[in-house]
KOLMI-631994 format. One record per residue (C-alpha): x, y, z; residue in one letter; residue number from 1. Coordinates in Angstrom, 2 decimals. Each point is the difference from the previous one (the first is absolute). Last residue first. Example, Ala and Ser with C-alpha at 12.3 -4.5 7.8 and 13.67 -1.06 7.14 Angstrom:
BEGIN
R,xx,yy,zz,type,seq
R,13.67,-1.06,7.14,s,2
R,-1.37,-3.44,0.66,a,1
This chain:
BEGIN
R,xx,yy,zz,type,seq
R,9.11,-21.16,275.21,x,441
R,-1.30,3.87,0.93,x,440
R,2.59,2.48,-0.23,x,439
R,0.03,1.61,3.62,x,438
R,-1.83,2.74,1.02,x,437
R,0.89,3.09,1.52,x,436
R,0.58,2.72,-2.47,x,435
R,-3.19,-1.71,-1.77,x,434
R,-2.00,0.78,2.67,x,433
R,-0.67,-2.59,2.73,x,432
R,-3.84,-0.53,0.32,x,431
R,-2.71,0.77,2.42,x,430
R,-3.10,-1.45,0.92,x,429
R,-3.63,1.11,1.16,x,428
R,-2.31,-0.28,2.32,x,427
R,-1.59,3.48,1.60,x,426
R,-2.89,-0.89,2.09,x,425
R,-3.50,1.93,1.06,x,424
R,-0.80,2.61,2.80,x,423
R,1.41,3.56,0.22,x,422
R,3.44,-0.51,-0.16,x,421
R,0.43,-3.38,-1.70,x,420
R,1.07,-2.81,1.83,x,419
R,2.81,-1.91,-1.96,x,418
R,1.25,-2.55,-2.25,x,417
R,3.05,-1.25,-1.16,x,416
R,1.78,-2.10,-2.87,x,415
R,3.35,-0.23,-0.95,x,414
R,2.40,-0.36,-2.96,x,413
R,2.85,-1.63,-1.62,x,412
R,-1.99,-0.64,-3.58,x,411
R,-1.56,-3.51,0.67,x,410
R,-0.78,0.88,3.46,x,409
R,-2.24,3.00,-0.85,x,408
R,-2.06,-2.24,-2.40,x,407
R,0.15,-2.52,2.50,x,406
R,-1.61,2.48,2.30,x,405
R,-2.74,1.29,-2.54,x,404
R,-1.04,-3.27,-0.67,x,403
R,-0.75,-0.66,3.34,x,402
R,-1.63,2.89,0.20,x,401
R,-2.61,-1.12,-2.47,x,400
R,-0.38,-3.55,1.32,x,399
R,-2.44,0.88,2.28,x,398
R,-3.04,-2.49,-2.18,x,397
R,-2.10,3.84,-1.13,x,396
R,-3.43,0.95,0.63,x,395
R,-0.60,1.77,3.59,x,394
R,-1.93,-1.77,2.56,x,393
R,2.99,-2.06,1.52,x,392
R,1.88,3.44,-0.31,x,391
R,-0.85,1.24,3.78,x,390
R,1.24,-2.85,1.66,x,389
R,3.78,-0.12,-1.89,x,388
R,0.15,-2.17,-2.99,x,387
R,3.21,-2.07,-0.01,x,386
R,0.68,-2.43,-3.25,x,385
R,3.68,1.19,-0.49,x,384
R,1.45,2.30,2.31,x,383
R,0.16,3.74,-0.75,x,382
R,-2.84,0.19,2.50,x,381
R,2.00,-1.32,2.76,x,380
R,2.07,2.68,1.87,x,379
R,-2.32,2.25,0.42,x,378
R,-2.80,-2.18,0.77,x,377
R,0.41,0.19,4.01,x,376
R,0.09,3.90,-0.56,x,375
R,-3.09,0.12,-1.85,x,374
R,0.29,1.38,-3.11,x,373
R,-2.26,2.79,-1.37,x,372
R,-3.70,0.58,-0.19,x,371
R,0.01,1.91,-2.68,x,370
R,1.03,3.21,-1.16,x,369
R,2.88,-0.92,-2.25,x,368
R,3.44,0.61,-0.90,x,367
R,2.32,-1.62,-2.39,x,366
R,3.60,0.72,0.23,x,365
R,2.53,-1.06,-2.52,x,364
R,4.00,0.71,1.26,x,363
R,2.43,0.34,-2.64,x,362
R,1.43,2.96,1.24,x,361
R,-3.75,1.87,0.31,x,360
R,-2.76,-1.67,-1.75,x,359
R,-3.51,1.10,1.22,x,358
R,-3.57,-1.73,-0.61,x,357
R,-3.29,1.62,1.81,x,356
R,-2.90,-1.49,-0.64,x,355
R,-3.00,2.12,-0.62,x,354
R,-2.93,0.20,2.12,x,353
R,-3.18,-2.36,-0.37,x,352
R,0.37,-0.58,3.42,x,351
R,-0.36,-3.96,0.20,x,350
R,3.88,0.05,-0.45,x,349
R,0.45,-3.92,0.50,x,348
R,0.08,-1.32,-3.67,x,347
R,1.16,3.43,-1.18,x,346
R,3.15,-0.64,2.17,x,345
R,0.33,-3.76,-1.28,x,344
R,0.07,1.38,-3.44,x,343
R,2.45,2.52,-0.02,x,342
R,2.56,-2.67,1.88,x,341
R,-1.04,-2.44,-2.32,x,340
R,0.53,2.24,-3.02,x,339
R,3.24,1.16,0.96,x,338
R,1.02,-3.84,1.04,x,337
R,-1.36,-0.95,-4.10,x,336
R,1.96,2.51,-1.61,x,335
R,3.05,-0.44,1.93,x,334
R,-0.05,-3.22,-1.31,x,333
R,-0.54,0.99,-3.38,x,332
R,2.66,2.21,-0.17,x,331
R,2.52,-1.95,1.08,x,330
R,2.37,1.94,2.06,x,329
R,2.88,2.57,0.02,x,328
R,-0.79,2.76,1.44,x,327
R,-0.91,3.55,-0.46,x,326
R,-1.37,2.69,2.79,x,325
R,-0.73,3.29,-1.73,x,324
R,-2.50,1.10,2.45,x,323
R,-3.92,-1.03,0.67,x,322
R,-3.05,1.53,0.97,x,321
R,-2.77,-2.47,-1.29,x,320
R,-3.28,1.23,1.11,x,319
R,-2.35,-3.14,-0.71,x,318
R,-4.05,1.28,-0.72,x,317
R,-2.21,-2.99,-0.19,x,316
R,-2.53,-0.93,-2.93,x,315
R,1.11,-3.74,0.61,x,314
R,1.22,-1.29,-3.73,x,313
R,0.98,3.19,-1.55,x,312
R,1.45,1.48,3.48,x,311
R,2.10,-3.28,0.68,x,310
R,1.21,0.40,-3.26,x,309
R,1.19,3.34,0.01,x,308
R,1.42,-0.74,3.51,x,307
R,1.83,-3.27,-1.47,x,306
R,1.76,2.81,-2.75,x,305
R,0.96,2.50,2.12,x,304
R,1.44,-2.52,2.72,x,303
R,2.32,-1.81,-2.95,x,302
R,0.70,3.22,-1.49,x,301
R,1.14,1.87,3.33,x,300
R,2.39,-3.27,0.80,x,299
R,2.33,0.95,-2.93,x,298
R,1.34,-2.92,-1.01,x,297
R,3.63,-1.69,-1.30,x,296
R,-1.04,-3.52,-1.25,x,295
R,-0.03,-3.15,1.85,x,294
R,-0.54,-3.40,-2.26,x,293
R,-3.03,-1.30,-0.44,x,292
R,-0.10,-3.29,0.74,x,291
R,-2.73,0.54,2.83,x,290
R,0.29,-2.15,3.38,x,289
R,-2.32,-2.91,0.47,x,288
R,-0.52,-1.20,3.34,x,287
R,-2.48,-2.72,-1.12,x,286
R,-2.96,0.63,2.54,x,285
R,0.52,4.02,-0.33,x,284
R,0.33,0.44,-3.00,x,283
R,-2.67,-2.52,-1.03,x,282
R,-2.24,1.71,2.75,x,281
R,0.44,2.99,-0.78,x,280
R,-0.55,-0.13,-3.81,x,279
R,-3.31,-2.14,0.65,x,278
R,-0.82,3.02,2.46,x,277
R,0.33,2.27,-2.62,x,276
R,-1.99,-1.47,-2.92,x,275
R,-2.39,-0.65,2.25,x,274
R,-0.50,4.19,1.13,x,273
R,0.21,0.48,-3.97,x,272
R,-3.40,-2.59,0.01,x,271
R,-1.69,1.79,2.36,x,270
R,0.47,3.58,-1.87,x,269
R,-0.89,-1.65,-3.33,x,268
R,-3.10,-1.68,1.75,x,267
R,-0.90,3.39,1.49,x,266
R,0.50,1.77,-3.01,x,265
R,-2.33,-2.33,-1.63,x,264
R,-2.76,0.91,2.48,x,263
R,0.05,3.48,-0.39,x,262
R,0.03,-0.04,-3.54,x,261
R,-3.05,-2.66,-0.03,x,260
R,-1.55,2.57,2.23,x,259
R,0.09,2.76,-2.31,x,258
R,-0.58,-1.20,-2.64,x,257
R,-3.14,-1.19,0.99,x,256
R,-1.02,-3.91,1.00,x,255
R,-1.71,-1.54,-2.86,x,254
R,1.81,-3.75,0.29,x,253
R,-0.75,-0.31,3.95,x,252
R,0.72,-3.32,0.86,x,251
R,3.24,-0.29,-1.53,x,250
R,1.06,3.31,0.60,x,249
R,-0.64,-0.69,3.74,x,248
R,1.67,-3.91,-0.42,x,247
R,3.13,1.94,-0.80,x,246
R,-0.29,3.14,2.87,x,245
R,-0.21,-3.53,2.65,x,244
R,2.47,-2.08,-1.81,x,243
R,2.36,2.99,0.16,x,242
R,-1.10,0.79,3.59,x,241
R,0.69,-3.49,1.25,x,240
R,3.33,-0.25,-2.06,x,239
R,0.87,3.67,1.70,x,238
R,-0.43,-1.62,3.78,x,237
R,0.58,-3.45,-0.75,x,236
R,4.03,0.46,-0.83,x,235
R,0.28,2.16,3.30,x,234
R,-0.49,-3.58,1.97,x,233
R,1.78,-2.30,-2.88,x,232
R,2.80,2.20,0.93,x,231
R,-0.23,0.11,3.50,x,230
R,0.06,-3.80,0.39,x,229
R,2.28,-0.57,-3.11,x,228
R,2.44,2.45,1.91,x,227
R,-0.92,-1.73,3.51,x,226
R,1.17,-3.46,-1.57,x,225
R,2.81,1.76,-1.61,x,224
R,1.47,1.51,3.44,x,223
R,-1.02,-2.86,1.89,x,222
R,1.97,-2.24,-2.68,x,221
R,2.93,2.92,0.55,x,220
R,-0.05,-0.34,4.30,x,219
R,0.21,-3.92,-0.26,x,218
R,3.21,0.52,-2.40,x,217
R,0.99,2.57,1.82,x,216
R,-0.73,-2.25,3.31,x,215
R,1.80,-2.94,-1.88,x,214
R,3.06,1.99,-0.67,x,213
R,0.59,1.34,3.30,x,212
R,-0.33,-3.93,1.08,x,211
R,2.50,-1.06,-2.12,x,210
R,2.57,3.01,0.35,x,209
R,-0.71,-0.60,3.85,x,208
R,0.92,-4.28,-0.55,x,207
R,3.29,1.34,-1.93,x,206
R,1.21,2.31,2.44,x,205
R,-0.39,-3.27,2.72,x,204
R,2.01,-2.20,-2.22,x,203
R,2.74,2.61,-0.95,x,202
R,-0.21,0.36,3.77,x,201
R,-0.98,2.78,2.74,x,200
R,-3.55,-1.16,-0.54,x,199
R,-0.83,-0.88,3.32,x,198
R,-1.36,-3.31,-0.79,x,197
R,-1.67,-1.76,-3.44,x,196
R,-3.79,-0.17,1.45,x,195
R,-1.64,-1.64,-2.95,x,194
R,-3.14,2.66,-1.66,x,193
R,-3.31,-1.71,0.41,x,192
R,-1.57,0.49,-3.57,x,191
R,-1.64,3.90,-0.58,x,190
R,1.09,-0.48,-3.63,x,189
R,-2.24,-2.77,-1.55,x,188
R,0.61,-1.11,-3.43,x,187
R,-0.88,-3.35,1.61,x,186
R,3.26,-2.04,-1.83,x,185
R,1.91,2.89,-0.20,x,184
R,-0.06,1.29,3.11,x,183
R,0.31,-3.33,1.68,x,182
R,3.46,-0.76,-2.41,x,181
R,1.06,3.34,1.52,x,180
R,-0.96,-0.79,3.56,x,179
R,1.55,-3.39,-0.20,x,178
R,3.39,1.75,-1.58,x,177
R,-0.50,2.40,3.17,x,176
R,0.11,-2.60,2.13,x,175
R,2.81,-2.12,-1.73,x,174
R,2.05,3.20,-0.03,x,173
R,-0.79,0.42,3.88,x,172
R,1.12,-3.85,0.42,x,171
R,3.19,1.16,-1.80,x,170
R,2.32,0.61,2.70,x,169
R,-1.46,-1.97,2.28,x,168
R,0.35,-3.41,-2.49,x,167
R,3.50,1.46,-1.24,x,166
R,1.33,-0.45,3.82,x,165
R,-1.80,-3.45,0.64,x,164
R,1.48,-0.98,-3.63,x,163
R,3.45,1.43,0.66,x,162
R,0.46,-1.33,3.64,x,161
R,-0.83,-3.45,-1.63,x,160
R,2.27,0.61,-2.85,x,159
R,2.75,0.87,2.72,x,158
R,-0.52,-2.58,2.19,x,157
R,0.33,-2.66,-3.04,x,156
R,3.49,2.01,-1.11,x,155
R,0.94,0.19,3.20,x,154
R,-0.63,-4.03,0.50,x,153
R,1.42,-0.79,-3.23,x,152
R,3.20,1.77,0.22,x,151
R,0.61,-1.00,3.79,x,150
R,-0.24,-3.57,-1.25,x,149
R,1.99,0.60,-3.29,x,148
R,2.91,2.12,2.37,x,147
R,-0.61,-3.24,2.59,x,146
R,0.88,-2.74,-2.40,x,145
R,3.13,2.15,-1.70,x,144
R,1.21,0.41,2.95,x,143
R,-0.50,-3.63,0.82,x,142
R,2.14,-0.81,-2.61,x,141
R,2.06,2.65,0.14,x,140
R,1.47,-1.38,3.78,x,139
R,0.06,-3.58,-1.46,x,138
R,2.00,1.29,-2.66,x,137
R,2.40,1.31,2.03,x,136
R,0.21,-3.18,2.48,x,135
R,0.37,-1.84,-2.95,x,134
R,3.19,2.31,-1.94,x,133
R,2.05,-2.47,0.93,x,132
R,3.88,1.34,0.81,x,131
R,3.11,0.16,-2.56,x,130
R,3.59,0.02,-0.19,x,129
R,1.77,-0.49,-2.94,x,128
R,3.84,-0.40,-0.27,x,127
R,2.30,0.47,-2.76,x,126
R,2.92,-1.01,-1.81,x,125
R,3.60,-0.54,0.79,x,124
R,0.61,3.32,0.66,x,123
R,-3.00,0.81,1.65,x,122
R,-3.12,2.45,-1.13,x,121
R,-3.32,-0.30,2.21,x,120
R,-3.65,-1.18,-1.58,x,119
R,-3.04,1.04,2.07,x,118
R,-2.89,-1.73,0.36,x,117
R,-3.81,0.25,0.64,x,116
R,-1.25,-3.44,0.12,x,115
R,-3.43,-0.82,-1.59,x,114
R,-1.96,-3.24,1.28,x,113
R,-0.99,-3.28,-0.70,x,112
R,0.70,0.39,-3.39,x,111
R,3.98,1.24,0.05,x,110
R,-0.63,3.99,-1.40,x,109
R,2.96,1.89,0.29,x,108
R,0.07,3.49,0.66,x,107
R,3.00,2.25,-0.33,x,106
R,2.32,2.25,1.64,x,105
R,3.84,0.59,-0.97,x,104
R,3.21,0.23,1.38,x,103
R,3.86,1.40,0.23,x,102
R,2.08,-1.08,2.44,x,101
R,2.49,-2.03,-1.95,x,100
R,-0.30,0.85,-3.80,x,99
R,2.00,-3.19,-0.98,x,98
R,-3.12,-1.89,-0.99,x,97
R,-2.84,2.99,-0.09,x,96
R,-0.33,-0.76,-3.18,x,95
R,-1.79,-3.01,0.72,x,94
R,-2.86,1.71,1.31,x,93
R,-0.74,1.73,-3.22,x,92
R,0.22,-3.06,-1.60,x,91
R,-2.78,-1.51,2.42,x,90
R,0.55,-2.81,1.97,x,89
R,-1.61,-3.06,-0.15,x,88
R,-1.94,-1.49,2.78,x,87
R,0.18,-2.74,2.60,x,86
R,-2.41,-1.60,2.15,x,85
R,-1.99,0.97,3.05,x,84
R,2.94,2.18,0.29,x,83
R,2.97,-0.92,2.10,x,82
R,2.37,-0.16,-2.84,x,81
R,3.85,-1.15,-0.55,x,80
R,2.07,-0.20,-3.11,x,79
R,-2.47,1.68,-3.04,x,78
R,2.15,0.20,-2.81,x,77
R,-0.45,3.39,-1.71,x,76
R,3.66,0.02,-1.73,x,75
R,1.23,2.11,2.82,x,74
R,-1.36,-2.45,2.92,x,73
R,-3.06,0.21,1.68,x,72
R,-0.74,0.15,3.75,x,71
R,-3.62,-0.22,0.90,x,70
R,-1.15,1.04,3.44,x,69
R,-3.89,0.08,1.98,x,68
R,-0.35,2.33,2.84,x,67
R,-1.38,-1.16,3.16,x,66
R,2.72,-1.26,1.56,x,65
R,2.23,1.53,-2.34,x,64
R,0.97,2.64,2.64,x,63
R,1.70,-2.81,2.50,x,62
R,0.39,-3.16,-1.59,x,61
R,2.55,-1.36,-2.26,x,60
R,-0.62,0.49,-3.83,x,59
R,3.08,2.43,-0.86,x,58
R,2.28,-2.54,1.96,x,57
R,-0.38,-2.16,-3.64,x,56
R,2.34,2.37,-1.59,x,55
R,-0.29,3.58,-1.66,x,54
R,1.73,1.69,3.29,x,53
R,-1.78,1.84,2.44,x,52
R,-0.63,3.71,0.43,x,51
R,-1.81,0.49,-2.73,x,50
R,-2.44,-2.32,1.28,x,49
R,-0.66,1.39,3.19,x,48
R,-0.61,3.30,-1.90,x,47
R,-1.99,-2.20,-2.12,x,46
R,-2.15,-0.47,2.87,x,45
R,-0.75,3.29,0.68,x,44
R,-1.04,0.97,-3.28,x,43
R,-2.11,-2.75,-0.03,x,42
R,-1.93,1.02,3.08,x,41
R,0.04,3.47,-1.20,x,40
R,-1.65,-1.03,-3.71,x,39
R,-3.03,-2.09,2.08,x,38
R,-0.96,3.42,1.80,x,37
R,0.17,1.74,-3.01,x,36
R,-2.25,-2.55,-1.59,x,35
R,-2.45,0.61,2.96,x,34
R,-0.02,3.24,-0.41,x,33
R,-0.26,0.15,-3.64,x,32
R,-3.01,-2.36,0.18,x,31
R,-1.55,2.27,3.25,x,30
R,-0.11,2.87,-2.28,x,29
R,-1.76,-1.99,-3.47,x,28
R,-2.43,-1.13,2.51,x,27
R,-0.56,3.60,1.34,x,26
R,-0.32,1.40,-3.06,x,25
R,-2.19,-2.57,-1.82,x,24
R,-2.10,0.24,3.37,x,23
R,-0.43,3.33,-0.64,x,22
R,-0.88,0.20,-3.29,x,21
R,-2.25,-2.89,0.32,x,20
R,-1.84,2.27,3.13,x,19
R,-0.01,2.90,-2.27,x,18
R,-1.22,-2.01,-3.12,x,17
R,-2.73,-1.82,2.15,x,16
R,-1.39,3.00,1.62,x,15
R,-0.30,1.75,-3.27,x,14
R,-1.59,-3.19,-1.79,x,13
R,-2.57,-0.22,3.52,x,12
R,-0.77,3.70,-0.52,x,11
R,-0.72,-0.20,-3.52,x,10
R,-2.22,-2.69,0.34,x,9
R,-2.07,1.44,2.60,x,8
R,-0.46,3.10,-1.99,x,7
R,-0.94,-1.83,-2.73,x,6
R,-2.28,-1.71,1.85,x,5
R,-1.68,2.66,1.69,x,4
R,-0.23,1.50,-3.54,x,3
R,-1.82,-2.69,-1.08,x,2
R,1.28,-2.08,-3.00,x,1
């Protein structure tokens, strides 16, 4: 069942029970009204009554006009009636013989119609005086005819109201569910998007969460599309000079010593700078976080130890000038962000100089001599994917910052960068010691 249906439906059923309700009510009013109504007239009469004596002058004319009378004697003996026909009285009534003045209401049902009556005590017996109940029922009756009539038609106006209601109300749901069924049929995600109104609704929050959602998920695919782009772009670089050294020895068999060294320390080089770009990019494309679990660490190791190995692998000199600074991270992790930040500034330090690496508070700086950051690229090159102009030449896919900054993230940190004083960029990040850092979930 639809939901404009539904909501339809339960519209029309809670119409229905609060019109029933109050026609129930106001049938159930006008009954006792009426009855009362029918009690005073009796009452009235058998004042008359009481006033006469229990002989045949009881039945002369004047407020028994319209009011039928039975007199019955003590032993139940029915001596006189005006009723359609006659009826027995009740042993309750007939102790009222002797009880002069005292009465009792009943209703008796004489086929055609129902009399309401009321019994009165005499000495000699009693007396019953009663009046038709037809113009009373008639009255119901067609209560009773219009309370089903107005019923139905509210109830009727009511679903209709509901379904024209539920069909605006959910026509942006329908909208979006067609979008959604589009999406996944085509697998497209730049689809028409259905305009669902100001917004101000549940209805209207819900059609923004839908479309935020489908320009991440439009702005991710781009984001993987360009990773396998860039990726499959730096790939060819160090396959093409691995084939290229590799078909070299091939070729020439008797090539010196000397040159076979130099060439196999090129492939081995080549082939560590594939090994870590297939590591970025399955961090980065899957999100992965390390399991290791945070340890207590002095930040000085970490830098002392990536510098060494920057300077085995490149030949450059990295000053490291660093204070007692622990934290609490995972050492790996802050492994890999030192050695991106080291690496990226030997990457665009042309200078030959050394690199300059200080940890003060928890804060790791990396200087260079390069070119530095543009202002405009500032606050993008920790982004995932970007390459600013003057790295499109350089190797690498831009992915090592980005590492860096959800390294940072991960353990309540920050990153920045900065002009240095004399030309070239400081980027670094900076940690919460473990004074100030939370207990890790």
């Amino acid at each position: 069942m639809s939901l404009r249906l539904r909501i339809a439906l339960v519209l029309g059923v809670l119409v229905a029970a609060a019109t029933v309700s109050v026609g129930v009510i106001s049938y159930r009013t006008t009954s006792q009204r009426l009855l009362a109504a029918i009690d005073d007239s009796l009452v009235e009469a058998s004042a008359v009554a009481q006033a006469r004596r229990f002989d045949d002058r009881l039945f002369e004319s004047g407020p028994f006009s319209e009011i039928a009378v039975q007199a019955v004697l003590a032993d139940g003996t029915v001596l006189q009636s005006t009723f359609p026909r006659s009826f027995d009285p009740l042993s309750a009534e007939l102790n009222l013989v002797g009880r002069r003045g005292v009465t009792t209401f009943r209703t008796v049902d004489l086929g055609r119609d129902d009399y309401r009556v009321r019994s009165i005590g005499f000495d000699d017996g009693i007396v019953q005086v009663g009046r038709s109940l037809h113009e009373t029922d008639d009255v119901l009756q067609s209560l009773r005819t219009r309370t089903l009539a107005l019923v139905i038609a509210v109830t009727a106006a009511a679903a209709v109201t509901g379904a024209l209601t539920a069909g605006r109300v959910t026509r942006p749901l329908r909208r979006l569910t067609s979008t959604a069924e589009q999406v996944e049929s085509t697998g497209r995600l730049d689809v028409e998007f259905p305009d669902a109104g100001s917004g101000r609704d549940e209805v209207g929050r819900l059609a923004e969460a839908f479309r935020r959602m489908l320009t991440a998920l439009a702005t991710s695919r781009a984001d993987q599309t360009r990773l396998v782009q860039d990726a499959g772009h730096e790939l060819r670089t160090p396959l093409t000079s691995i084939r290229t050294n590799l078909d070299m020895l091939a070729r020439y068999p008797d090539i010196d010593v000397e040159q076979r060294s130099e060439i196999l320390a090129a492939v081995r080089a080549e082939a560590e700078e594939l090994t870590t770009l297939v590591n970025e990019v399955v961090q980065v494309a899957s999100g992965e976080n390390d399991d290791e679990e945070p340890t207590e660490v002095t930040i000085d190791d970490v830098v002392r130890d990536v510098a060494a190995r920057v300077t085995r692998r490149t030949g450059r000199v990295i000053n490291v000038e660093a204070d007692a600074s622990r934290a609490l991270v995972r050492r790996t992790a802050l492994h890999r962000a030192v050695t991106n930040l080291v690496d990226n500034a030997v990457k665009f330090d042309a200078s030959d100089g050394p690199i300059d690496v200080s940890v003060v508070a928890g804060r790791i700086s990396v200087a260079d001599r390069g070119p530095g950051v543009d202002t405009a690229d500032q606050s993008l090159i920790f982004e995932r994917f970007h390459r600013a102009d003057a790295a499109r030449t350089l190797p690498g896919s831009g992915l090592g910052l980005a590492i860096v900054a959800e390294v940072a993230r991960a353990h309540g940190g920050s990153v920045f960068v900065a002009d240095r004083e004399g030309g070239g960029a400081v980027i670094g990040m900076e940690l919460p010691l473990i004074a100030d850092w939370p207990a890790p979930v």
